[in-house]
N, C-alpha and C positions, 0 to 999 in steps of 0.2 A: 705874033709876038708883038708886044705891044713896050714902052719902058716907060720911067715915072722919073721926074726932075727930082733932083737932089733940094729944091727948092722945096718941096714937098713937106712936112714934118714927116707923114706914113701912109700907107695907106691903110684905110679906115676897115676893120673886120665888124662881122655880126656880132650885138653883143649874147655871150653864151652866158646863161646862170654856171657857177662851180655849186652843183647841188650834195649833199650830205646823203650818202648810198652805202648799200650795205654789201660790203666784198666779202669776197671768200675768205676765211680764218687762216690761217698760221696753222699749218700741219706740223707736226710733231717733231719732225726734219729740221727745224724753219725757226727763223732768227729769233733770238729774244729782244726784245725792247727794252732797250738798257739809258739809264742817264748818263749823263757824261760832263765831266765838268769841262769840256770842248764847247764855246759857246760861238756864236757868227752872228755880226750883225751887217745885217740889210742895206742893203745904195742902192737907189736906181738910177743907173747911168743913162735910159730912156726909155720910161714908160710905154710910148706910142712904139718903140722900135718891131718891124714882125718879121724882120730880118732871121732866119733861121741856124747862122751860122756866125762863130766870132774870131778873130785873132787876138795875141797878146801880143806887141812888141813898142819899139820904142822908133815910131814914126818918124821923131824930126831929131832925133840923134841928141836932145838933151841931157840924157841920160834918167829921163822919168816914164817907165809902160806906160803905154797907151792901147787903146780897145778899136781894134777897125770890125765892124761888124756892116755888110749891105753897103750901102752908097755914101755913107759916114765912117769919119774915126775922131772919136775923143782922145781928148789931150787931158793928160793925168797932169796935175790928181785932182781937178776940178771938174774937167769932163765935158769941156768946151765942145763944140760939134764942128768939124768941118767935113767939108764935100770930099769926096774920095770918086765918084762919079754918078750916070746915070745907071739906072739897074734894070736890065730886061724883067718883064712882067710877062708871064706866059700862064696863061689860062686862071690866074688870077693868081697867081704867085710870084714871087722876085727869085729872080736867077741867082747862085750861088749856094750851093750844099753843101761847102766845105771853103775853112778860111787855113790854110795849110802853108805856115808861113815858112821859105826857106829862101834862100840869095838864091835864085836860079840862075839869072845870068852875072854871078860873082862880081859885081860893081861895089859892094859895103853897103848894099841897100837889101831894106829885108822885102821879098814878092810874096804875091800870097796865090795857091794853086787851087784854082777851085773844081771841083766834081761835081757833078749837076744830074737831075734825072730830068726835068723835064726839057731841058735844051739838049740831053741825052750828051752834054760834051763835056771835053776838059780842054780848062784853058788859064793860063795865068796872068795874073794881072802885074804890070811892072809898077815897080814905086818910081817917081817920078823925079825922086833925088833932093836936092837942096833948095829948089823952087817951091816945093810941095804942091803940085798941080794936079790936075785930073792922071789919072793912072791908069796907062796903056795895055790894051786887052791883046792879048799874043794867042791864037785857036792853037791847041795841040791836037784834038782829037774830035771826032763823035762818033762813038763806038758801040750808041745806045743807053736804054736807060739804067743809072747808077743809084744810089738811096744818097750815099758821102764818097768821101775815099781818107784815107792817112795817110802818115810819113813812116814807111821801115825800110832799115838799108838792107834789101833783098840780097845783094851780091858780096854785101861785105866788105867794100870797098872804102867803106867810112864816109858815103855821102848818101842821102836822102834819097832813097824811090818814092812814089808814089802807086799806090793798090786802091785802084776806084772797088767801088762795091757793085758788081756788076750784074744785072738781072738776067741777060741772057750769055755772059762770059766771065772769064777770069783771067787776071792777066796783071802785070806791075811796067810801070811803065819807067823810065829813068830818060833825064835830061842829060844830054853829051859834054863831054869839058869843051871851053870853048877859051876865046881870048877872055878876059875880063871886060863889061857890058854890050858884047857882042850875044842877039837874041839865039838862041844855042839852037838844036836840032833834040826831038824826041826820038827814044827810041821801044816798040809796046813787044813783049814778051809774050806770050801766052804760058798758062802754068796747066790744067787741066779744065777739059768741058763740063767737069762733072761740079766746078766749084762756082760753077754762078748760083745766082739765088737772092735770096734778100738774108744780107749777114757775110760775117766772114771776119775773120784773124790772123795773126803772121807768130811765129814762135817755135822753136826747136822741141816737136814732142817726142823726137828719140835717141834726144841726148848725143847725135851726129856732131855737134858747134853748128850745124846752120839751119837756118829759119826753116819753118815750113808751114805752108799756108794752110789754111782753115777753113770749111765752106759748113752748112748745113747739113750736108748727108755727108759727112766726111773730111780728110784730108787728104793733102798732097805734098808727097816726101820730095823734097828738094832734092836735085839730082847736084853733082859736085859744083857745076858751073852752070848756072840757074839760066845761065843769055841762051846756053847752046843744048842741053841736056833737056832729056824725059824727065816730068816729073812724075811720080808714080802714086796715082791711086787707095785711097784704103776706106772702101766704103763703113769702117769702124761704128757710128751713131750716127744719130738723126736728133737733129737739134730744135727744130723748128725755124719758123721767122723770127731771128736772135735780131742782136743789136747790135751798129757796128761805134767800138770793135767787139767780135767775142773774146774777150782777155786771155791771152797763155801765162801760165805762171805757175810755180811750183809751192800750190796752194798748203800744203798740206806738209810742207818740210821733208819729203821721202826721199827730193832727190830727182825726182822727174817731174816734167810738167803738167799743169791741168788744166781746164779749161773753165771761166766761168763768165757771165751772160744775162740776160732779160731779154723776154719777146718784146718786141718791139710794136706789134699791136694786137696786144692780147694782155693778159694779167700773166706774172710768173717771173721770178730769178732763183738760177739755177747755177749748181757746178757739176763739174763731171772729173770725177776721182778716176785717173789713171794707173793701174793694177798694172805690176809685172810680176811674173813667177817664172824665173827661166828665162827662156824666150818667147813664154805665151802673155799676149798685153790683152788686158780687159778694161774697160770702161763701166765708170759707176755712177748712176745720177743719184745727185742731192738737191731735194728741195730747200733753196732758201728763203723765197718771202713769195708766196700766193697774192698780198692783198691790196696791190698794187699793178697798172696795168703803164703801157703804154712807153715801157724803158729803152729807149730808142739808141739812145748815145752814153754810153756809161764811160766814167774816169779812172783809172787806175793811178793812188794817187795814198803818199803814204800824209795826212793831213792834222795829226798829233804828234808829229816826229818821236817813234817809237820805233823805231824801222819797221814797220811790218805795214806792205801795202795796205790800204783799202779799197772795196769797190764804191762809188759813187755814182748813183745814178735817181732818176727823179722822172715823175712825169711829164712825159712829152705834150702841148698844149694841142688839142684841135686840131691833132694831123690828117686826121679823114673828112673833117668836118662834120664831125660828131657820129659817126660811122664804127668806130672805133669800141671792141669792149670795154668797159667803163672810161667813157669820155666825158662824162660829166659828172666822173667824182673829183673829190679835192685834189690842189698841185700840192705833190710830195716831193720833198728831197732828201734821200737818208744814205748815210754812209753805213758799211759792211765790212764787221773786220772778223778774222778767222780767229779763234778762241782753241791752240791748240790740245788747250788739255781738257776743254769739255768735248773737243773733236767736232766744233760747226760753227758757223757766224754768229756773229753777234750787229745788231743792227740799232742806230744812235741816229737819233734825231735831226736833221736838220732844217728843215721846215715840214708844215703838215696845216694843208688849207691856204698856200700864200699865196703869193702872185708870179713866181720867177717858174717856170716852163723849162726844163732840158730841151734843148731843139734837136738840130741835125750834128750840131761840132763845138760844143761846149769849151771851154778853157781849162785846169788847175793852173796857179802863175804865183807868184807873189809879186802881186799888182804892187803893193805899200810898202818893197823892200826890208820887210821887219823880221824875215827868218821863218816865215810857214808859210804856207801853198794855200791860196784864195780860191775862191769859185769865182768864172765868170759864166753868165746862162744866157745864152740868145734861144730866143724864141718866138713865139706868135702873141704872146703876151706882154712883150717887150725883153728889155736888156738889162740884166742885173749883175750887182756884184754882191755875193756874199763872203764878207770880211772875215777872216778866221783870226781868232782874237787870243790863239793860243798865245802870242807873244807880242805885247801891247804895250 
């Protein structure tokens, strides 16, 4: 393990052509490409950045978002850089797969928890408070290797867990009440063996009130009290290597939940219609866009204020290094929204050939306080923000 000075600008990747290739079509199932008078313009908050993962908060308590992504956080809304610390480098990458902001040790400072696969840990980093200094690394775990992780409150209790993406486990993990900035105690759950994998989601598919987890071959039904209880099983579908997160939502207005997703490195975004008749539940895939690969970290994120979610997601840059099914076609970003009376997605532009990358733990935020939900994209490509100009 090796780390790189924040004195650094970046560290320096191979340059790759983005070459013009010919993907698979739009099956019959599969979004239309529609215009939208939804338009986004482009920032780049740092080209050189190859930081994989970003946060949205408001750093020094101005009351203006700021972007901490890797060993830097810019100050909104110019985008100044300061140091936030040194960043582990291991086998030529920068430590941190997830920038997951929440007050862990309740001081009024916001921490950011990161999941990591190749340091295989979790561990959070403290804000440093009203000095704004380098920012104190706290180990909670290595539990092996992870892809990210999120925030969902598993227990219900009204405070933030933590669900790494776990390769060889499954499991949520929750920080203990403590005094206010006293460094707290973790406490790791296990949910079922069956749910490790590369992917995974949290959400209520049977309409119980409480969450339940999501893996690739399957879920896991939350048992009453998720710290002490089985949770049970239902080898239902086979998703493949999804993205995380794979989205729960009640796609389709019926009433119950469903699931929707992109391989993560492969081409393909998909949903899966969930059927009840009775008490027999079936599952139904839909294809939504073939011609796009490498959807790693998608947003669920309603970005027209229409109330109706959409999914957003985009290609991930150079994550195999160049190993990848179509890795060196162009970086896409397009949002997906469900069309309930033609009965499928509808899919809207938002970039196509550019340079902003989805990475490991993307943003929706409203950086520019104007009343819609921005993009921010860390990636291997750098850091970007895409402006949503719905209301300007």
């Amino acid at each position: 393990m090796s780390s790189f000075s924040t004195s650094r600008s970046a560290l320096l990747l191979p340059v790759v052509a983005i070459l013009l290739t010919v993907t698979p079509m739009l099956s019959q199932e599969a979004a239309v490409s529609t215009e939208s008078d939804l338009q986004f313009r482009l920032h780049e908050v740092n080209k050189e950045s190859i930081f994989s993962a970003c946060a949205v908060m408001d750093v020094n308590k101005d009351g203006t978002l700021d972007i901490v992504s890797g060993g830097f956080w810019y100050e909104g809304p110019d985008w100044k850089q300061h140091d936030v610390r040194d960043v582990e480098v291991i086998n030529g990458r920068p430590d941190g797969y997830s920038h997951l902001e929440v007050d862990v040790n309740r001081d009024g400072w916001t921490d950011l928890v990161h999941v990591n696969f190749r340091s295989s840990s979790i561990y959070w980093l403290e804000h440093p408070g009203a000095d704004l200094g380098e920012w104190t690394k706290h180990m909670v775990a290595e539990p092996g290797h992870m892809e990210t992780g999120r925030l969902y409150d598993v227990d219900n209790d009204g405070q933030y867990d933590v669900i790494p993406n776990g390769w060889e486990f499954a499991a949520w993990y929750e920080f203990l009440e403590e005094e206010p900035g006293v460094n707290p105690e973790w406490a790791r759950y296990d949910i079922h063996p069956e749910g490790k994998g590369h992917g995974c989601g949290f959400g209520d598919l049977n309409n119980d009130g409480r969450g339940d987890f999501v893996g690739i071959h399957g879920w896991a039904e939350a048992p009453e009290n998720p710290r002490e209880g089985d949770w049970v099983w239902h080898p239902d579908f086979e998703l493949g290597r999804t993205s995380i997160p794979i989205v729960v939502d009640d796609i389709d207005g019926d009433g119950d939940n469903d699931l929707i997703w992109s391989l993560g490195h492969d081409y393909g975004t998909y949903w899966l219609e969930q059927k009840q008749d009775g008490n027999e539940v079936s599952w139904e895939k839909h294809i939504i866009d073939e011609t796009w690969s490498q959807g790693h970290s998608p947003l669920w994120v309603d970005l027209d204020n229409d109330g109706i979610m959409e999914f957003v997601n985009g290609k991930r840059y150079w994550s195999h290094e160049g190993r990848d099914p179509g890795a060196t076609d162009p970086l896409v970003l397009y949002r997906y929204e469900y069309d309930s009376k033609a009965g499928h997605f509808r899919r809207y532009t938002i970039q196509e050939n550019g340079p902003a990358g989805v990475g490991l733990d993307p943003k929706a935020a409203d950086l520019d306080h104007d009343g819609d939900m921005d993009l921010i994209l860390p990636g291997r490509s750098g850091l970007y923000w895409y402006e949503n100009l719905l209301i300007d």
